[in-house]
C-alpha positions as CSV (number, residue, x, y, z in Angstrom):
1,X,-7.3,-1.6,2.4
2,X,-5.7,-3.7,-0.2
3,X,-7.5,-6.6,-2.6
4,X,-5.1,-8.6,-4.5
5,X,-6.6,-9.0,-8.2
6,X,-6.0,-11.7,-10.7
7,X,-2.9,-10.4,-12.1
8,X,-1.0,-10.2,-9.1
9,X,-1.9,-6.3,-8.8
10,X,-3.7,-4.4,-5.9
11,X,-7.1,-3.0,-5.9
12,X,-6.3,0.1,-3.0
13,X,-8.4,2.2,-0.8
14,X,-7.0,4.9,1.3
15,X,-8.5,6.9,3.9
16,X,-6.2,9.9,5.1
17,X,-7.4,11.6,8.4
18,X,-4.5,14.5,9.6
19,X,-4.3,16.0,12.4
20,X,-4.7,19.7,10.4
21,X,-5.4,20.8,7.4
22,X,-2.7,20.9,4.9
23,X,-2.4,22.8,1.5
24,X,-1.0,20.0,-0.3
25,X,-0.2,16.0,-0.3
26,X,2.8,14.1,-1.3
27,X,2.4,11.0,-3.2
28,X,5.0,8.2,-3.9
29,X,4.8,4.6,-4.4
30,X,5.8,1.9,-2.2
31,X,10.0,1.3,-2.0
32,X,10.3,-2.3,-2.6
33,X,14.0,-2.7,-1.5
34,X,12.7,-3.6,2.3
35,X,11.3,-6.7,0.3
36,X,14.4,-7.9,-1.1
37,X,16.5,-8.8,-3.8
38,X,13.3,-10.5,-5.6
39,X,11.8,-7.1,-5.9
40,X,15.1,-5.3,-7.4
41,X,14.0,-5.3,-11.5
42,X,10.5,-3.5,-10.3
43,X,9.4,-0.6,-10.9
44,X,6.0,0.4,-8.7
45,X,3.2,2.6,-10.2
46,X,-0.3,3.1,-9.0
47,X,-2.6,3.8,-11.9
48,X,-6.5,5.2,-12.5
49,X,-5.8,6.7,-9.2
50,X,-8.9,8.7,-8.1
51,X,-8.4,11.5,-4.8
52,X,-11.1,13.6,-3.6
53,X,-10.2,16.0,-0.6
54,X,-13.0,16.7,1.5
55,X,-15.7,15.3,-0.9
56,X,-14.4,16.8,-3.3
57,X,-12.2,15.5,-6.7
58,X,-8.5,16.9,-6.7
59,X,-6.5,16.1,-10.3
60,X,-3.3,13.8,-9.8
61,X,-1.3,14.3,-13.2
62,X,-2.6,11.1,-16.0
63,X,-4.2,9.2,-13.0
64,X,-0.4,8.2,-12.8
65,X,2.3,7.9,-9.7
66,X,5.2,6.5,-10.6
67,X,7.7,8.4,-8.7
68,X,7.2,11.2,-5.8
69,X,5.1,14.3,-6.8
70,X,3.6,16.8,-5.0
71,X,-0.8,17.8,-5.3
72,X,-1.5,21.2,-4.7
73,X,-5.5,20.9,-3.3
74,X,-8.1,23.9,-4.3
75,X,-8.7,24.0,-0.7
76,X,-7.3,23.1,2.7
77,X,-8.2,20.0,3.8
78,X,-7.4,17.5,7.1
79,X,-9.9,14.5,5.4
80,X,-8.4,12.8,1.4
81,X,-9.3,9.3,-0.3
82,X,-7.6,7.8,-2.6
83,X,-8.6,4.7,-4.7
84,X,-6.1,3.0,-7.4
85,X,-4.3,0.0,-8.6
86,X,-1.4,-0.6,-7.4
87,X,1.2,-2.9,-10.2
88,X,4.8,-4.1,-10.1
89,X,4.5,-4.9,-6.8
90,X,4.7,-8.5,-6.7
91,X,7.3,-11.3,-7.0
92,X,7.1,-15.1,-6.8
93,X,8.1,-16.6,-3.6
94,X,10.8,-19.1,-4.4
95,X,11.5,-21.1,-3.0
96,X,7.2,-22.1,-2.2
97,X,4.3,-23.9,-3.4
98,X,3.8,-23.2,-7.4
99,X,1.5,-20.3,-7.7
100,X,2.4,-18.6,-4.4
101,X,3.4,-14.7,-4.3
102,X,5.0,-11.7,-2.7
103,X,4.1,-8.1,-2.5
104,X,5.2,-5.2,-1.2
105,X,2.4,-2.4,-0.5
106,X,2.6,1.0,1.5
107,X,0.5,4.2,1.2
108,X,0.4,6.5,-1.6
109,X,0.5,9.2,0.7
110,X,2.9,10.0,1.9
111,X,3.7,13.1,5.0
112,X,4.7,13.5,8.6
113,X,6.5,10.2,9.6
114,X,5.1,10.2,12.7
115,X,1.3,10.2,11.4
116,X,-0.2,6.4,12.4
117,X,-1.7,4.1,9.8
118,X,-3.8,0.8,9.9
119,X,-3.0,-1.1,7.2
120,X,-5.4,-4.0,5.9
121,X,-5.3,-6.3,3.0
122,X,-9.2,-8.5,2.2
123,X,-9.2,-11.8,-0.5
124,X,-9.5,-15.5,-0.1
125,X,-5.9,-15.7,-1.7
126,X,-4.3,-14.0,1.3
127,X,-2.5,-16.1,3.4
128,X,-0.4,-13.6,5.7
129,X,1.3,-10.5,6.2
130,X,4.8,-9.3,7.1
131,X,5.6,-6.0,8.5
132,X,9.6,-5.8,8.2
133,X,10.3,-2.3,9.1
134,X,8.5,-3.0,12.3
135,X,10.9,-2.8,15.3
136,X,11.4,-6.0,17.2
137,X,9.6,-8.6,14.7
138,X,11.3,-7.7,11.3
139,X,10.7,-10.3,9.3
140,X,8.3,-11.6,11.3
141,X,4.5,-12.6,10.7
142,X,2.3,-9.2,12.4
143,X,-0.8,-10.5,11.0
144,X,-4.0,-10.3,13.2
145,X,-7.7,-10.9,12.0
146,X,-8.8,-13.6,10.4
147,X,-8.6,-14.6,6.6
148,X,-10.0,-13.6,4.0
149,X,-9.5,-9.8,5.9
150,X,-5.9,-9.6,7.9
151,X,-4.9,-5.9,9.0
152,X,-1.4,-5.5,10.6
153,X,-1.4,-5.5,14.2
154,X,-2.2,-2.3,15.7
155,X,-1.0,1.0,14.0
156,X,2.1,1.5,12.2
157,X,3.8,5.2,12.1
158,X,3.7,6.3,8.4
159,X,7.8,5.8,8.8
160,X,7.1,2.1,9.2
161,X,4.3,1.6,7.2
162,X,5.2,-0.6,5.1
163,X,3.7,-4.3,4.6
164,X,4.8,-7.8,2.6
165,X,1.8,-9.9,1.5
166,X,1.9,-13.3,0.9
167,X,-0.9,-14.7,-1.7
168,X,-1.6,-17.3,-4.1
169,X,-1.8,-16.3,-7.6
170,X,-4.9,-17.5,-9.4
171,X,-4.7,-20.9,-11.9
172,X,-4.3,-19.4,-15.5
């Protein structure tokens, strides 16, 4: 679940459910090539990120991930959340209305390719979501719900998981 926040960053939730319990998680933030050349001087980072594995906290390195690393957990675990913000993530649409925006999001965790995810974005300044490494409608609007709370429709695999935002960025 993303929130888009005043500054054209994301407020992020993630639930992570596997299949078996796993001694360690990758984390890496989102690629933004699949979003264009608009994205290319950016340089994602999710900060203040929180993770507990099965209730309870696991350490990521300065609250910081800003390029792929690897969390050892204390103990096994099949059930994590993580909660950050999520910056350098957005460009301007051009050409579009003054004030509207793109941004590229994708989960922080990061595994099995073949693991599903839902993928779900909530705010009044939503206005609809892409999912270009979708087979068959890249490009494409795969938006279902109704605003403010749009999810992509039906589950992505973790390979494909990967989702372009379109919002308008609040009047300064």
């Amino acid at each position: 679940m993303a929130s888009p926040l005043r500054d054209g960053s994301f407020d992020v939730a993630e639930l992570v459910i596997l299949p078996s319990q796993v001694r360690s998680v990758r984390l890496a933030p989102p690629k933004l090539a699949v979003g264009g050349k608009s994205f290319a001087g950016l340089k994602p980072v999710a900060s203040e990120v929180q993770m507990s594995a099965d209730d309870q906290p696991v350490i990521v390195p300065k609250g910081r991930v800003d390029s792929r690393l690897e969390i050892a957990l204390v103990e096994p675990s099949n059930q994590m959340e993580l909660r950050y913000q999520l910056h350098e993530v957005t460009a301007r649409s051009i050409p579009s209305r003054a004030g509207r925006a793109l941004a590229v999001i994708s989960p922080l965790a990061a595994g099995d390719p073949s693991l599903h995810v839902v993928m779900m974005v909530s705010g009044g300044t939503v206005r609809n979501i892409e999912c270009p490494m979708r087979r068959g409608i890249s490009g494409q609007t795969c938006a279902a719900g109704r605003k403010p709370n749009l999810r992509a429709k039906g589950e992505l695999p973790l390979s494909q998981a990967v989702i372009i935002v379109q919002f308008d960025l609040p009047r300064t």
